[in-house]
Structure formats: C-alpha cells, structure tokens
C-alpha positions as CSV (number, residue, x, y, z in Angstrom):
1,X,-4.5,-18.2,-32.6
2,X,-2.6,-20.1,-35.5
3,X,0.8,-19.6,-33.4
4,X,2.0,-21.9,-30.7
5,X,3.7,-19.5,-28.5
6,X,0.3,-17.8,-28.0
7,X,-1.1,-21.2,-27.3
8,X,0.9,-22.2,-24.9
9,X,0.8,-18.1,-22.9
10,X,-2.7,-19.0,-22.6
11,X,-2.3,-22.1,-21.6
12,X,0.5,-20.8,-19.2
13,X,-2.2,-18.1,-17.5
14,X,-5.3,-20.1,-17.0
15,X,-3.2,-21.8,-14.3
16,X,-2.1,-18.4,-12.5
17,X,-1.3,-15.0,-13.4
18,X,2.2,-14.8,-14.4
19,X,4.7,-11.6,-14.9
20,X,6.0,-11.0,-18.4
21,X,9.6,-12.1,-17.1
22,X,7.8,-15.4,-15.7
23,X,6.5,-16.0,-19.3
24,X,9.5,-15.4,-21.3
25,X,11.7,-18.2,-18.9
26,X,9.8,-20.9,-20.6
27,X,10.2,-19.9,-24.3
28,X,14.0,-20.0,-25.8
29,X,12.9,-16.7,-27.4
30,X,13.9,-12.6,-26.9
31,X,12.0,-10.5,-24.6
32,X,11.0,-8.6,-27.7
33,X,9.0,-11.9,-29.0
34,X,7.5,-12.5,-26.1
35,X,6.3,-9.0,-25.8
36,X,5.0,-9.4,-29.4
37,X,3.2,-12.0,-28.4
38,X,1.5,-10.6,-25.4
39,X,0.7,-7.3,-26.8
40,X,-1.3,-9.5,-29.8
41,X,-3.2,-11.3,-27.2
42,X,-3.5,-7.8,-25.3
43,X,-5.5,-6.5,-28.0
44,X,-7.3,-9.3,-29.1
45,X,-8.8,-9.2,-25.9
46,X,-7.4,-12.2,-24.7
47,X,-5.3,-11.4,-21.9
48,X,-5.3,-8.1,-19.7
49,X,-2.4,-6.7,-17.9
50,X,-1.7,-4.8,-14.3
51,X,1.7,-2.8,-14.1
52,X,3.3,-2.7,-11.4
53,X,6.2,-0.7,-9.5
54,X,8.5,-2.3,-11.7
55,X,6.7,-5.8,-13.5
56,X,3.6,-6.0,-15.9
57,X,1.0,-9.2,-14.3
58,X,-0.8,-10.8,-17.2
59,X,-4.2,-12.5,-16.6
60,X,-6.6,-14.3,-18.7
61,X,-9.9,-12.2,-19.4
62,X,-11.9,-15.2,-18.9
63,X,-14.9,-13.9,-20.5
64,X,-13.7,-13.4,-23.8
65,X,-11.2,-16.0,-23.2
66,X,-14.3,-18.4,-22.5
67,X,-16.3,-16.7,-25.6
68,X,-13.3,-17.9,-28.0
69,X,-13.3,-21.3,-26.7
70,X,-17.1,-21.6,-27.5
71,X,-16.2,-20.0,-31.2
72,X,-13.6,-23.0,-32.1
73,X,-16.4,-25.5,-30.4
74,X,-19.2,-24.3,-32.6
75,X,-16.8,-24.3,-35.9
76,X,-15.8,-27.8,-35.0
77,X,-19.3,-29.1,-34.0
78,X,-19.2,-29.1,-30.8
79,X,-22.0,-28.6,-28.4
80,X,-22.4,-25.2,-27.0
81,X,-24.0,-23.7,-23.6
82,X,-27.6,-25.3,-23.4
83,X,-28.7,-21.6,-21.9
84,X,-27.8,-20.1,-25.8
C-alpha cells in the first residue's frame, strides 16, 4: 500500500462504488495504469469487482479492507477492537 494511486482508489471507493472509467478521470494516468492498479488491489483482496454489459463496478471488500486498517493500527500502536 506503499503507492499513492492505490491510496487514493481506496479512498475514492469507500465513498461509493465507482466504474473503472470513473476512477481513471481523476488520475492524469493511462487506462493501462489504472488497470494496474486495480487488478493489484483486486488480488490483494482489497477491492472486488461486478462486470457489467459493458463497465467493470469496483467496491471496497470492507471486511478485509477493515482487517488492513486494524493491521497498520496495531504496527503503529494503536488501539485495536476491545472484542479481540
């Protein structure tokens, strides 16, 4: 999670889900980046995606999205779910 662009796609879909033409307006990259990008978050687990007739929605998996969030906490001190 080291890059920005990744960052900020995550960022980007814990607002809404968002097409992969919807993500690539706000980056001054080439489709092929972005798709880079999104296939790297795609198999970390990150993200999931729903084609359809003729788009690809991507949506935050919120579990493991949530599970990450908790990782960089506990490496950084923070306080984790009381329930653990």
């Amino acid at each position: 999670m080291a890059d920005p662009t990744r960052r900020s796609i995550l960022t980007m879909l814990q607002k809404h889900d968002m097409t992969a033409g919807e993500i690539g307006e706000q980056f001054d990259v080439s489709g092929a980046t972005i798709s880079h990008h999104l296939k790297i978050l795609r198999e970390a687990g990150l993200i999931v995606s729903q084609k359809g007739k003729q788009t690809i929605t991507y949506s935050l998996n919120t579990t493991v999205f949530q599970g990450f969030l908790k990782g960089i906490a506990d490496m950084f001190g923070g306080k984790g779910d009381e329930n653990d």
